[in-house]
N, C-alpha and C positions, 0 to 999 in steps of 0.2 A: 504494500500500500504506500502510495506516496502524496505528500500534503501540498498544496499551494494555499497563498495567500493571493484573494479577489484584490487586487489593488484599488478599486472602487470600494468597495465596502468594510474592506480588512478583515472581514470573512476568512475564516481558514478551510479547504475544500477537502474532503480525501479523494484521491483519484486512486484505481484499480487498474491491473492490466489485463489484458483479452484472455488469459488463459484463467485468470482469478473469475471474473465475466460471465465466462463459461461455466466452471463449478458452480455458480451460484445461481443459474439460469439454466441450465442444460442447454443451451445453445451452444451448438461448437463453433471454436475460431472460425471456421471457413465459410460457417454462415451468417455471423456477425458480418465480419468480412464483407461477402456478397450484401447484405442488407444496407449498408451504409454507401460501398461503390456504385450498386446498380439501384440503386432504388431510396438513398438518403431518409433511411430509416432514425440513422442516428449518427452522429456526429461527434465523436470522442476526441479528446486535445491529443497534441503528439509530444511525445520529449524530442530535445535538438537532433535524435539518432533517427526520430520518425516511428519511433515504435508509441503505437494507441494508450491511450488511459481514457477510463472510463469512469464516471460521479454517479452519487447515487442516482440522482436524475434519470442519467443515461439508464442505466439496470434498471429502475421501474419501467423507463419506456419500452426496454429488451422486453417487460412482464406482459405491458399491457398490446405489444404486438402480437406476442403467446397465445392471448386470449382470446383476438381479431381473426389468429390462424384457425383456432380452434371453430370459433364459429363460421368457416367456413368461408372467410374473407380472403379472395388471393392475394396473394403477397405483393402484386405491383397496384394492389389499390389500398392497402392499408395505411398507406399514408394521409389520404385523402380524407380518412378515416380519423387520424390524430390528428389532422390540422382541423378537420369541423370540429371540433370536442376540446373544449378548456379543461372540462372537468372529467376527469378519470370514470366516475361512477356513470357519465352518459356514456360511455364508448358504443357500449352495445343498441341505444338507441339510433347514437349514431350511424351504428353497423346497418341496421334494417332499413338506411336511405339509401346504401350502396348493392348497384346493382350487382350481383355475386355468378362468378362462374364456377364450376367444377372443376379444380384441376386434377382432381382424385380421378375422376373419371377420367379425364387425360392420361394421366399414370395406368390407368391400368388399363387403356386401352395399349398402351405403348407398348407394356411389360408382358399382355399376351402374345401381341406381335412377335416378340420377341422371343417367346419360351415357343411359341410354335415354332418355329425357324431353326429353333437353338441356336442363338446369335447370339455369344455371351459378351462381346463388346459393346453391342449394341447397348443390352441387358445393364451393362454396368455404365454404361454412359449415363443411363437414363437414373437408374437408383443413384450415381453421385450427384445430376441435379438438382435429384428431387432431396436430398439429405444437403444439400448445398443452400438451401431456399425456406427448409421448414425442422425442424426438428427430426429427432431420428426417433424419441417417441410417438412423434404422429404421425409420421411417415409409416410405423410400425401398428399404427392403428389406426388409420386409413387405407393402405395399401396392403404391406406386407402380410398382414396375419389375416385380412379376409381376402386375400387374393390366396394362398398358400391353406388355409381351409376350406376353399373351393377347389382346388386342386386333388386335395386331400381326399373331399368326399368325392369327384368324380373318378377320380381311379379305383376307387372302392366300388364302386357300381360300375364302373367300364373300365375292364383292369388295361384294354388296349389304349388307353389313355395315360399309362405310367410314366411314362418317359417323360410326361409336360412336370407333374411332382418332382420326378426325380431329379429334373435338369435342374429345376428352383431349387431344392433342397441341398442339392451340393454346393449351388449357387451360392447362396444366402451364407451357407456354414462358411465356407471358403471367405466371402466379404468383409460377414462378421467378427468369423476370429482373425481377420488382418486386422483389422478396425479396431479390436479389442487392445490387440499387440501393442500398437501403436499407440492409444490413449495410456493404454497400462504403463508405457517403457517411461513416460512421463509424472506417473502419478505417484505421490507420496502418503497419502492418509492412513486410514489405520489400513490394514489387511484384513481381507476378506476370503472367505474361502469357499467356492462357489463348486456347490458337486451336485450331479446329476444321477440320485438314486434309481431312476426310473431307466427311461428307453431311449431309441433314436429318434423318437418324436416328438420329446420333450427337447430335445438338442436348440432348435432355433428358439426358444424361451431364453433356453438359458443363455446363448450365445447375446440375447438382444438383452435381458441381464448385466454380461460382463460388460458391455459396451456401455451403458446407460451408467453401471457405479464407477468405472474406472475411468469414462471421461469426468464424472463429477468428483474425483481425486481420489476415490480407494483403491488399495492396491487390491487387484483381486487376482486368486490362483484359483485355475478351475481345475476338476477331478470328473474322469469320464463315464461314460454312464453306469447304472446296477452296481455303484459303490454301496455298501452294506455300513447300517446305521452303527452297528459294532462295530467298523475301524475306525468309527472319526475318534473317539476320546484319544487313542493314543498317537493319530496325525495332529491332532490340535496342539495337544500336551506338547510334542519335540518341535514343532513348528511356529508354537506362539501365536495363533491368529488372534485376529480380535474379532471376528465375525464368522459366522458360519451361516449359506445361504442354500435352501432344500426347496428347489421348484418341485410343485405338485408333489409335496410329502404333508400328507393328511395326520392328523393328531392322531399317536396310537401310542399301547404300551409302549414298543420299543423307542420311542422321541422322548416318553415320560423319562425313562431310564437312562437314555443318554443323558437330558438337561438334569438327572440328577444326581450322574457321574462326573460330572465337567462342572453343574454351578452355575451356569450359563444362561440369560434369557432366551428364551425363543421364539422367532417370531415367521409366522404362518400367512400366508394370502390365500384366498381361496374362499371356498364355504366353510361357513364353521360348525363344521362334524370333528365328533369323536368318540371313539368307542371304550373311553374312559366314563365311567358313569357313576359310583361311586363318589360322594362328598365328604372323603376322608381329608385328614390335615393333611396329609401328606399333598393330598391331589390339587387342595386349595391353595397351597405354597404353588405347587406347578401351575395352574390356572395362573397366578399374582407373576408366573415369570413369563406369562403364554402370549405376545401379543400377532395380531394379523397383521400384513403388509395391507396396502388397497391393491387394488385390482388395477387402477391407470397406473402407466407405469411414470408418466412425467412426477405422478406424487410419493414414487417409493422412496427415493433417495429423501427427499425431506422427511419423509417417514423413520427412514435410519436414521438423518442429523439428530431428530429432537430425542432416539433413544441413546445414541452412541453419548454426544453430547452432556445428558445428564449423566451417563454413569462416570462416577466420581474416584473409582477405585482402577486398580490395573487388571483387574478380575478377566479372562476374555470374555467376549460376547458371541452370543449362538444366534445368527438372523437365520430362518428359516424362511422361503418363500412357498407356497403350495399354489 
């Protein structure tokens, strides 16, 4: 963080850099970036070398552009959008004067083109735009996962259609553990330890997982899949993580017995089922250590800060995702 003094007001400002920005917004560099060059979203000072800083200012309006994508506003009219609106809490009435186009629909008109073809440069041209322009959580929840669920059900009812899954599936794996690589080789926070009890088709979960906590600064190491709930106590113990992350692991005896081998909170996305039923003390202490992630993924990582955050001790921490 670095401080200026407004020479008009003698104000003292904190400025941020693009990669802090990021963490704080899940917005990656490249789409800041693009949002300010192409389209003057926002405007950050430069130090004398030209590298960005960014005020609180800036990072609320990063927020409130978030919100505009979200409702469905494209990105080259979201401006149009902050300049009619003083006030923050009209944006979205604002939103509803702006005539609004689909780019989802665009995307995934692209992206079938593509998978039929199998044109994988194509395929990747198209997913770095669209991760270039909006989030990789909403990109992941506009495009990827109902495009890749539709996939999924039609090769199940037309297996002569496997090849269009299968080319995404590798596709996507391949992508994302680059993407992962690369935010990770960067990230400092605590360590996360992100493993895939289940199958191959929990794979892209967890991959868009690594991607989402390790651009937002945790270090995470992933473990491949049908990892058995009995080895983590003694991977955690010689490895010191401070997080443990279980996509689609549902509360059962054996998660009881881990979090009550290790100590650990755990924390659960998904439905909350379990097949603990019993309101013993023992189960109530578990319950008090049991929390859910949400289900959007732009909200999980704030979900980790506010648990990591409080715990006050070096104790590690057990995040489970389902």
């Amino acid at each position: 963080m670095t401080f200026v003094t407004d020479h008009n007001t003698s104000d003292i400002t904190a400025l941020f850099p693009i990669g802090t920005v990021s963490e704080q917004t899940g917005v990656n560099t490249v789409t800041l970036r693009a949002w300010e060059r192409r389209y003057g979203l926002i405007k950050p000072r430069r130090t004398p070398k030209g590298h960005r800083l960014y005020s609180y200012q800036d990072v609320d309006r990063v927020k409130q552009v978030l919100v505009l994508l979200e409702q469905g506003i494209p990105v080259g009219r979201v401006r149009t959008v902050l300049d009619s609106s003083e006030n923050p809490s009209m944006l979205l009435r604002a939103a509803q004067d702006v005539q609004t186009d689909d780019p989802w629909g665009h995307y995934h008109t692209l992206f079938q083109r593509c998978i039929h073809k199998l044109d994988v440069r194509s395929l990747e041209h198209t997913l770095n735009e669209a991760v270039s322009l909006y989030s990789l959580e909403l990109v992941a929840k506009k495009l990827i996962m109902p495009l890749y669920q539709r996939l999924w059900q039609q090769q199940a009812m037309l297996p002569s259609t496997r090849a269009d899954y299968a080319f995404l599936h590798e596709f996507l794996c391949v992508k994302l553990g680059s993407r992962y690589l690369h935010h990770n080789s960067r990230a400092n926070g605590k360590r996360i330890l992100l493993v895939n009890t289940q199958t191959h088709a929990v794979q892209l979960e967890v991959l868009l997982l690594a991607n989402i906590t390790s651009q937002h600064g945790y270090q995470v190491s992933l473990l491949g899949v049908e990892t058995r709930l009995d080895h983590l106590p003694l991977i955690i113990e010689r490895a010191s993580f401070d997080a443990l992350l279980l996509p689609k692991t549902g509360l059962s005896a054996s998660l009881q017995a881990l979090s009550t081998m290790t100590q650990i909170p755990v924390f659960l996305s998904g439905q909350h089922t379990s097949d603990i039923h019993e309101e013993t003390a023992d189960n109530q202490m578990l319950r008090n250590n049991i929390h859910w992630l949400p289900d959007e993924l732009s909200e999980i990582c704030q979900a980790l800060d506010q648990v990591l955050v409080k715990e006050a001790t070096h104790t590690p921490i057990l995040l489970a995702s389902a």
